[in-house]
C-alpha positions as CSV (number, residue, x, y, z in Angstrom):
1,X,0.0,0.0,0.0
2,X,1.2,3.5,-0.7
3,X,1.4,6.2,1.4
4,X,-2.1,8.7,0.8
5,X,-0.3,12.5,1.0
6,X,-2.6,15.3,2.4
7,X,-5.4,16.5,0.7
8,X,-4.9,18.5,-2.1
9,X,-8.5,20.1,-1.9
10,X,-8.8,20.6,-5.6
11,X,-5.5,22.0,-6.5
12,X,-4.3,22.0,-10.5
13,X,-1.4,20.1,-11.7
14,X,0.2,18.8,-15.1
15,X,1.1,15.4,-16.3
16,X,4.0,14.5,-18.2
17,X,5.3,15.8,-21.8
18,X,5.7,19.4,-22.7
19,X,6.1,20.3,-25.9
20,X,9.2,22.7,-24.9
21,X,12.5,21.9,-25.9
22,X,14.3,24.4,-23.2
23,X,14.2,22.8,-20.0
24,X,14.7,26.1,-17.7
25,X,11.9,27.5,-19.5
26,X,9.3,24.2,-19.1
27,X,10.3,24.5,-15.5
28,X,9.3,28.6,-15.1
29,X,6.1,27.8,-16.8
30,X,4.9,24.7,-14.4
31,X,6.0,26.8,-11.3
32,X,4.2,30.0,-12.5
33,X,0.9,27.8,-13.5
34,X,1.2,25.2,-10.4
35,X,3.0,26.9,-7.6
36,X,1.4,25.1,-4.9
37,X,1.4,21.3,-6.3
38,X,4.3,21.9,-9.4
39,X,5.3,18.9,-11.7
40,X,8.3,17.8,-13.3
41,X,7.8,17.9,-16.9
42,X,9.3,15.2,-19.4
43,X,10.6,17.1,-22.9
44,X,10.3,14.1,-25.7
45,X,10.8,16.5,-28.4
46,X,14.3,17.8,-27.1
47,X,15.6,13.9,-28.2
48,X,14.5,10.3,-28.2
49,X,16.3,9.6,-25.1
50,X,13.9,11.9,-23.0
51,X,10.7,10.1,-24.8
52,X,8.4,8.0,-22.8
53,X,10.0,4.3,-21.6
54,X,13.9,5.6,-23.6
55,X,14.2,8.2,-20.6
56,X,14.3,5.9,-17.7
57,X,16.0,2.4,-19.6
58,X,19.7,4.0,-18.7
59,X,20.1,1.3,-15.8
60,X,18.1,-1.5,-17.6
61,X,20.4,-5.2,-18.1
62,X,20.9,-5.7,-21.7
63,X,19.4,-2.5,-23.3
64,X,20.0,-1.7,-26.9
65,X,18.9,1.2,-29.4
66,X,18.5,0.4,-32.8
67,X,17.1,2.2,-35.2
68,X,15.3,4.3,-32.8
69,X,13.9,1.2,-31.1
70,X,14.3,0.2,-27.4
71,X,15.6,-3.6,-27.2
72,X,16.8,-6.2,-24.7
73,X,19.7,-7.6,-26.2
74,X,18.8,-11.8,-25.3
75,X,22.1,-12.5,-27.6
76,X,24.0,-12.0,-24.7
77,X,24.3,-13.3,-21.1
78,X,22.8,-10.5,-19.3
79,X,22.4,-13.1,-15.4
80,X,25.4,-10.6,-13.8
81,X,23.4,-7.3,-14.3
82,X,20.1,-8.6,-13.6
83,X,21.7,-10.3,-9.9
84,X,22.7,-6.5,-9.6
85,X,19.1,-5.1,-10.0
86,X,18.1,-8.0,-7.4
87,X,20.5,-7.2,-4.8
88,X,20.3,-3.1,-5.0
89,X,16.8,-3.8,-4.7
90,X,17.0,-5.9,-1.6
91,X,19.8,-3.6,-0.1
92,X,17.7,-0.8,-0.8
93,X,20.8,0.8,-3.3
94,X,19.4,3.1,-5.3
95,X,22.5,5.7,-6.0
96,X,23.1,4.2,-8.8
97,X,19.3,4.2,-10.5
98,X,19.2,8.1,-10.5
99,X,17.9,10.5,-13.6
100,X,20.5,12.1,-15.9
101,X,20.0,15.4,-18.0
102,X,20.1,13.5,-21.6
103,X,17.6,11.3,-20.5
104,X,15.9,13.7,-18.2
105,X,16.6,17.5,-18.8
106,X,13.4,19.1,-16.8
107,X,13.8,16.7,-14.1
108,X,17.5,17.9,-13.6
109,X,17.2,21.6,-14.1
110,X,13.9,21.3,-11.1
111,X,16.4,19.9,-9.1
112,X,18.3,23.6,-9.0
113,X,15.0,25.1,-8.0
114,X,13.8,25.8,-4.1
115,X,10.1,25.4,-4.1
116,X,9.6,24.8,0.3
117,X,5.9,26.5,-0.6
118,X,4.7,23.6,-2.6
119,X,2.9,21.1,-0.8
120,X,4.0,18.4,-2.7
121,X,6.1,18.4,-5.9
122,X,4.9,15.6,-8.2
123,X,7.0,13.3,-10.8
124,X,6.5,10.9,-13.5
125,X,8.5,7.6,-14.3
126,X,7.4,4.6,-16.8
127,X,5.4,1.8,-15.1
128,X,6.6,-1.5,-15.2
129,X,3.8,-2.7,-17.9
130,X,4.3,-0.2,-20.2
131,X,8.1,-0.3,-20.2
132,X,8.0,-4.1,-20.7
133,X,5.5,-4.3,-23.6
134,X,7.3,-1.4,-25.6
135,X,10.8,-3.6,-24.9
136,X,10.9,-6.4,-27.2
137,X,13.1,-9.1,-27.6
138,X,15.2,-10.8,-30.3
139,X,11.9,-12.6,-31.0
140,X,9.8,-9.2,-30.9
141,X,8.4,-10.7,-27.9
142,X,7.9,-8.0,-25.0
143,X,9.9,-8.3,-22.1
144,X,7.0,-8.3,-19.5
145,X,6.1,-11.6,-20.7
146,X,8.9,-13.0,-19.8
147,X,8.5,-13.8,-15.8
148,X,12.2,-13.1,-14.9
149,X,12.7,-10.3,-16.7
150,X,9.2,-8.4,-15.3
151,X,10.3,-9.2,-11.5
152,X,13.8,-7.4,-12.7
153,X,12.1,-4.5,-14.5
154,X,9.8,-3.6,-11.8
155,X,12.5,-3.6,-9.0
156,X,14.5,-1.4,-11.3
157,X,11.8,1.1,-11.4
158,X,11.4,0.7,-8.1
159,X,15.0,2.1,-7.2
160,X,14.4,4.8,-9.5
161,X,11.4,6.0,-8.1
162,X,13.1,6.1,-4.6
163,X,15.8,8.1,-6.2
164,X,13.8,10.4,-7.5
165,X,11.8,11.2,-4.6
166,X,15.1,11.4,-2.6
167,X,16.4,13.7,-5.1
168,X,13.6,15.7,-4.6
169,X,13.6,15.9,-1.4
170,X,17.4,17.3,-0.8
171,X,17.6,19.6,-3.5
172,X,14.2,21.3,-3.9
173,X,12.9,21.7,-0.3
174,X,10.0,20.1,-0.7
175,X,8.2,18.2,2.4
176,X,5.9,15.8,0.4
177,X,6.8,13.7,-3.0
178,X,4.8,11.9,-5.3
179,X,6.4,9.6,-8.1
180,X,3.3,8.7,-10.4
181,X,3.7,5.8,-12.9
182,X,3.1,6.2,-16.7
183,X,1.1,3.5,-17.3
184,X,-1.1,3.7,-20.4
185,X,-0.9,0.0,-21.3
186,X,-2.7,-0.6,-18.4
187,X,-5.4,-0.5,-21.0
188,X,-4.7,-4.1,-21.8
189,X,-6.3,-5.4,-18.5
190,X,-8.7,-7.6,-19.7
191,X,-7.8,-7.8,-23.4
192,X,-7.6,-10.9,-25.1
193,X,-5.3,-9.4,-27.9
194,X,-2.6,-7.9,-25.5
195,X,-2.8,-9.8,-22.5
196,X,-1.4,-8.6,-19.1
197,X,-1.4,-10.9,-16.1
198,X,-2.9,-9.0,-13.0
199,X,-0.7,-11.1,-10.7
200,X,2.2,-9.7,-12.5
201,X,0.7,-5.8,-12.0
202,X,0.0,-6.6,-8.8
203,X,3.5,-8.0,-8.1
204,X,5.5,-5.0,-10.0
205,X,2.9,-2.2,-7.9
206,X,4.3,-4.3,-4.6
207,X,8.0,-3.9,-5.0
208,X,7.5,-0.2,-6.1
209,X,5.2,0.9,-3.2
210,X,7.6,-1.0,-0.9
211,X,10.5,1.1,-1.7
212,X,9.0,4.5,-2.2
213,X,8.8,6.6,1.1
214,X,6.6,9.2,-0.5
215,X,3.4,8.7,-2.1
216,X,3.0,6.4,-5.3
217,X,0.1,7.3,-7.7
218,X,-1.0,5.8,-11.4
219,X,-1.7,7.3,-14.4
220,X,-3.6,5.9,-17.2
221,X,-5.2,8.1,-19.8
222,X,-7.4,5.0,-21.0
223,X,-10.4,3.3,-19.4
224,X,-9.6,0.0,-17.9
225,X,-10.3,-1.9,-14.9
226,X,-10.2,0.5,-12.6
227,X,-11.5,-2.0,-10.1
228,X,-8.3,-3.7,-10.0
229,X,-6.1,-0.6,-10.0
230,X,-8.2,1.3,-6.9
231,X,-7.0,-2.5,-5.1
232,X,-3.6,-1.3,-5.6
233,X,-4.0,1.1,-3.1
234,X,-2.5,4.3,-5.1
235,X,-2.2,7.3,-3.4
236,X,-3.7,9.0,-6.3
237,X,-5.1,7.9,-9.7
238,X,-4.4,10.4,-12.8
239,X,-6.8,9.2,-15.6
240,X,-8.6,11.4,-18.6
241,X,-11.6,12.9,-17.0
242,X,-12.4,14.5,-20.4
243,X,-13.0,11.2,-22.6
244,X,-13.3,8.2,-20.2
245,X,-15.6,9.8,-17.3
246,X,-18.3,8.1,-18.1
247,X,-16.7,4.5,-17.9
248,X,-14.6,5.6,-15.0
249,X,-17.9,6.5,-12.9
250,X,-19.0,3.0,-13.5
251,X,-17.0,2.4,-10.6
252,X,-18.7,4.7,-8.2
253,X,-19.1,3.0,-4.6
254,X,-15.4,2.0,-4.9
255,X,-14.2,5.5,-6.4
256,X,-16.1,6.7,-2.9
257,X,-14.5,4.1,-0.9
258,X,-11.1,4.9,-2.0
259,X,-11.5,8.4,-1.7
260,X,-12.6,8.1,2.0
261,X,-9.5,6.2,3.2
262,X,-7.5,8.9,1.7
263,X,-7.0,8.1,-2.2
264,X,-7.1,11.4,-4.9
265,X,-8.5,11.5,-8.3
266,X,-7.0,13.7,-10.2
267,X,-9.5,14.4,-13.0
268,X,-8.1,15.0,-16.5
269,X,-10.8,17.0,-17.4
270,X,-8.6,19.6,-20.0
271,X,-7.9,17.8,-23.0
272,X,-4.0,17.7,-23.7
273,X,-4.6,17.5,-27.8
274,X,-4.6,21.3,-28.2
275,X,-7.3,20.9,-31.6
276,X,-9.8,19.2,-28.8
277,X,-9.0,21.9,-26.7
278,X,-9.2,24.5,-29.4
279,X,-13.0,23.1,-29.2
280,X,-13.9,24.0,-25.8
281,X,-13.9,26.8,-23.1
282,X,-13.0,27.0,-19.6
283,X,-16.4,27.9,-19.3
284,X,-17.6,24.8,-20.8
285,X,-14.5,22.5,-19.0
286,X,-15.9,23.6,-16.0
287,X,-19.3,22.4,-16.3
288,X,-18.2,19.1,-17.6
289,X,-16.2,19.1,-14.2
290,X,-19.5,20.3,-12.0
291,X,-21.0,17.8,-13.9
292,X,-18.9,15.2,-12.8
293,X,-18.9,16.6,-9.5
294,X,-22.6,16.1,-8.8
295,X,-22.8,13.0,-10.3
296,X,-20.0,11.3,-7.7
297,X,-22.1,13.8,-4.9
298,X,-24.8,12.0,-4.9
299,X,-22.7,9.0,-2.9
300,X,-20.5,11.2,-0.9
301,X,-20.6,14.4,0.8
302,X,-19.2,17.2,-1.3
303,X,-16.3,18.5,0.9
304,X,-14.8,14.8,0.4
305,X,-15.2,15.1,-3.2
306,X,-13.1,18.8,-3.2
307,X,-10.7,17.6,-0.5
308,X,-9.9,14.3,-2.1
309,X,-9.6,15.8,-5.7
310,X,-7.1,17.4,-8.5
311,X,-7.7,19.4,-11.8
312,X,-5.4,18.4,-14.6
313,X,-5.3,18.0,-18.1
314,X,-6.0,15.0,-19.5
315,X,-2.5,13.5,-20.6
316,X,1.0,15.1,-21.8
317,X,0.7,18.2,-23.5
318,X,3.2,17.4,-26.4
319,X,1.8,18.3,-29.6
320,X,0.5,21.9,-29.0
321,X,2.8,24.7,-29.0
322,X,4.6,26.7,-25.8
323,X,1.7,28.8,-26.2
324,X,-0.9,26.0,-26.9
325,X,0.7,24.1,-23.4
326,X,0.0,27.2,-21.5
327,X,-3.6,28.1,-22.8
328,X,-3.9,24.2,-21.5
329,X,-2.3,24.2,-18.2
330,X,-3.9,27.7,-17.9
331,X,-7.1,25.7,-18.2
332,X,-6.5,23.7,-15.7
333,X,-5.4,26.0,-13.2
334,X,-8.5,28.6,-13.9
335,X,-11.0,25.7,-13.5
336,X,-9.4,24.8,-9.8
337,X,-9.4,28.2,-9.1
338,X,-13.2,28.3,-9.7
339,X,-14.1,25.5,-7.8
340,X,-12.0,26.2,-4.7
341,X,-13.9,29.9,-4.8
342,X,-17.3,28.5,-5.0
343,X,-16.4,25.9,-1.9
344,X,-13.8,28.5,0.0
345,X,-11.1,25.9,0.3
346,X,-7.7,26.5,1.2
């Protein structure tokens, strides 16, 4: 089980990819838009390294990049590096698993910021399903299929993750962390065409939560079961509010039960593809968020709701523009002003 962090009481934040290639500018544009709960943006457009699952493989036994393609090299005897993960992770060693600025550039250049007025400062590495079913194999067989290779995957995130709340914690002055996993081919739960094993999810979540100090959340920007993933115990779930509410609500008396033992939603209700967005108003975001609201109100009181909830947009903002990223983010940030007015929260 994860840690639940305090309330953030409908607060805005941002998920993952900005479309900015200058990491000191990405950086002054989250902290101006999300002073209070600020993110560390990923910048996939400055290189491949820094694009989803290529910027956290440094430390992973037997990588390879071919042709712009993440591989596990299975030519070779790769036993001696795997024992390593094993024992770090059992050690607790995780110098060694840290972030690196050509794989990580935003993530580095928050590092040289002091931020001791945000009440949490949030992060994002690849989850252990979607890393292993983007790996492939000489046999273009994803590495999450393969037992051994999962167990070793998800206990190399694992030391990650605790590096990067650590990391966090001593440079930017921070009190509370939260290292949220990428996880979009969560998705496959259930699918008969892309299987993924829920003992294996379950297993990977496990070794991750166990080594993370700080709180561990989930994001997937696609509906799936969300059943299993509220079992997990996240300290908060990031999904896309915008597109997937209606499945996601399916869920109700266990989105209420989570959210009264301390779990947060944070609702992707701006849509992160600027020509959706283009479509829409604040105006018009917001009532899909009141509508939302009410819905989930009718099962729990509504100062739970606001206490237990985030604004956000919906996924990464990579393909607008700088200017496109902060009508977005803007978005966000106006609609959780609204709603912490019209409820005086703190």
């Amino acid at each position: 089980m994860a840690k639940m962090i305090p309330p953030p009481c409908s607060a805005a934040t941002g998920v993952g990819a900005l479309p900015h290639t200058d990491p000191v500018q990405a950086c002054d544009d989250v902290l101006s838009i999300f002073s209070e709960f600020p993110y560390i943006p990923t910048l996939p457009d400055r290189a491949l390294l820094e694009s989803i699952v290529f910027n956290d493989s440094e430390q992973l036994p037997g990588r390879m990049i071919r042709e712009d393609r993440l591989l596990f090299d299975s030519s070779k005897d790769q036993t001696a590096a795997m024992e390593k993960v094993y024992m770090d992770f059992v050690e607790g060693n995780y110098a060694d698993y840290g972030l690196h600025k050509e794989y990580a550039s935003a993530f580095i250049e928050m590092l040289q910021r002091r931020v001791p007025a945000a009440r949490v400062l949030k992060c994002q590495v690849t989850g252990p399903v979607t890393f292993g079913m983007q790996v492939v194999d000489a046999n273009k067989r994803p590495i999450y299929y393969d037992a051994q290779l999962a167990d070793v995957l998800s206990k190399m995130i694992a030391l990650k993750a605790r590096w990067c709340e650590k990391a966090i914690i001593e440079h930017t002055g921070v009190n509370e962390t939260i290292v949220v996993l990428n996880e979009p081919y969560l998705a496959s739960l259930g699918s008969s065409v892309v299987p993924v094993d829920k003992d294996t999810v379950k297993s990977g979540w496990t070794d991750i939560a166990s080594m993370v100090d700080g709180g561990l959340g989930v994001h997937c920007c696609s509906n799936t079961d969300w059943e299993f993933v509220i079992s997990l115990e996240p300290s908060l779930i990031s999904m896309d509010a915008y597109a997937t509410a209606k499945e996601f609500l399916l869920y109700a008396d266990t989105l209420v039960s989570y959210m009264e033992r301390g779990g947060i939603i944070a609702w992707g209700i701006v849509p992160a593809e600027h020509k959706i967005f283009a479509t829409e108003t604040v105006d018009s975001l917001y009532e899909k968020y009141l509508a939302i609201r009410t819905q989930l109100c009718t099962r729990m009181p509504e100062k739970l709701f606001d206490a237990q909830s985030m604004i956000t947009p919906s996924c990464g903002i990579r393909f607008a523009d700088r200017d496109g990223s902060l009508a977005i983010m803007g978005a966000a940030a106006e609609i959780s002003r609204r709603i912490r007015a019209k409820n005086s929260l703190a």
